[in-house]
N, C-alpha and C positions, 0 to 999 in steps of 0.2 A: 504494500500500500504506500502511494506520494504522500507526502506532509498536504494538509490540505484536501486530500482527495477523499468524499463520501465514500462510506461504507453503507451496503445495502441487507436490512434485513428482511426475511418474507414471514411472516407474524398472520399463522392460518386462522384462529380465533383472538377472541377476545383474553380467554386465558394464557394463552399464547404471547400475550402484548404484556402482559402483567408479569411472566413469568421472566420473561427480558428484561423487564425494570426492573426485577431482584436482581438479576446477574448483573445488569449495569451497575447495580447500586456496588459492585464489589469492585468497582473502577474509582469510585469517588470519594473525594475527601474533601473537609473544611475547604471553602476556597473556593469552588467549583461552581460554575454555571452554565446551566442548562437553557436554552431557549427554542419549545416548543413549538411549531407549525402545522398546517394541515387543516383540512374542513371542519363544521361541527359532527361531533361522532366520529371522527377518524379514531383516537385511541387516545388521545392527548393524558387525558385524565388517568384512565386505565395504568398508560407506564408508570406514571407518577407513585399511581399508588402501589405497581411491582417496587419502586425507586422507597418509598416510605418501609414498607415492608420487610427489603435487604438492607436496609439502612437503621433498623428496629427502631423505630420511633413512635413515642406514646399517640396512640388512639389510630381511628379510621380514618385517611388520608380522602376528602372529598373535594367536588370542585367548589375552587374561590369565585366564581362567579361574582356572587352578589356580596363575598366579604373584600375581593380583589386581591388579598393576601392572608395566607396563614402558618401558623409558627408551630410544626412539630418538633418537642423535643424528644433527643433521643433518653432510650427505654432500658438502660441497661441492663436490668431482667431480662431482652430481649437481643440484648448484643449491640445497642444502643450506641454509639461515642459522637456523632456527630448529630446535630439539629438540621430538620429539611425543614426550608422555606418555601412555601408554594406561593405562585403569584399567576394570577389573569389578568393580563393587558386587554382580553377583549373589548369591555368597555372603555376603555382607554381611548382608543380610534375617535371615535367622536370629538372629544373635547381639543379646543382650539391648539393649546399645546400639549401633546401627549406624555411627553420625553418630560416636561414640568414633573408632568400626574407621576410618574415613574418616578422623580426624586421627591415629591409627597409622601411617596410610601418607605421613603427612609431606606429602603433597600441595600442601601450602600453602609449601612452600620451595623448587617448582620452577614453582608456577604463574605465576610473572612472567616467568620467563625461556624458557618452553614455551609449545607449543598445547596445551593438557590435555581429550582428551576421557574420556568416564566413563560407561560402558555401565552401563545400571540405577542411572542415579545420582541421578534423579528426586528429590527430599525426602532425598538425604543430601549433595547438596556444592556446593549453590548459595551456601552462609557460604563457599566460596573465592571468590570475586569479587564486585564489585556488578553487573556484567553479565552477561551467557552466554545462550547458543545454546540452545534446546530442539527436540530432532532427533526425532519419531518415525516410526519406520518401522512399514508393517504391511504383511504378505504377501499377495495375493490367492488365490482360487482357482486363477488361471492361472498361477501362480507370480510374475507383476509386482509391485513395490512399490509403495505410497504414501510419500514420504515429506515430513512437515508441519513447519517449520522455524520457529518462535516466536522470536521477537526477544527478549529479556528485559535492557530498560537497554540504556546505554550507544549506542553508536553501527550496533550490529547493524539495524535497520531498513532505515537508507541502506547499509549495506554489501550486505544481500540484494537490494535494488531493482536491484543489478548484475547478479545472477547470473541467467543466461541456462540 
């Protein structure tokens, strides 16, 4: 694999898409950002909560929709060390300055010490890191996903050459 260069996963169900957010989760540490792509329904949410789940963090990982951001900490009865942040920019699009709305939610004062992923955050929160994950999923007719995993900086390249 080139630095840079997508990686393509084929994700036949739903449990399928969830089951790769755990093994992703064994890629990531403090630091890390993810930002999420793809239709409504594609999977978006789904990896996330495989990503909560390999990453053991207290409680049920659901969509931020209407809270925009949420703070799981990690579970250590559950193998727990790092806190995921989830975040949805979908609403975000509308409002006159988006990239504003993105530093409202403070983001940038948990993303050292968190996994930070960010459904729809494509052009609004790559200014938190000089690296990060680009994740898109898309749904097929059969209901299976694709999902296209872009390196962006930092040491994400070698880290996906692992994931199986």
């Amino acid at each position: 694999m080139n630095p840079g260069e997508p990686v393509r996963f084929t994700l036949p169900t739903v449990a399928d898409t969830h089951a790769f957010g755990r093994r992703l989760a064994g890629l990531l540490r403090a630091g890390d950002l993810l930002l999420l792509t793809g239709p409504l329904g594609a999977g978006k949410t789904a990896l996330t909560q495989g990503i909560g789940v390999g990453l053991g963090v207290v409680g049920a990982v659901t969509s931020p929709t209407f809270v925009i951001a949420r703070v799981h900490r990690p579970d250590p009865a559950r193998g727990g060390g790092v806190a995921l942040v989830h975040a949805d920019a979908y609403r975000l699009g509308d409002a006159a300055d988006p990239r504003a709305e993105i530093d409202d939610l403070d983001l940038d004062a948990s993303v050292d010490e968190a996994v930070t992923v960010v459904e729809w955050g494509e052009g609004l929160a790559e200014q938190l890191v000089d690296a990060h994950l680009r994740v898109r999923i898309d749904r097929r007719d059969d209901d299976s996903r694709l999902a296209d995993l872009e390196p962006v900086g930092g040491d994400w390249a070698a880290r996906l050459a692992t994931l199986h």
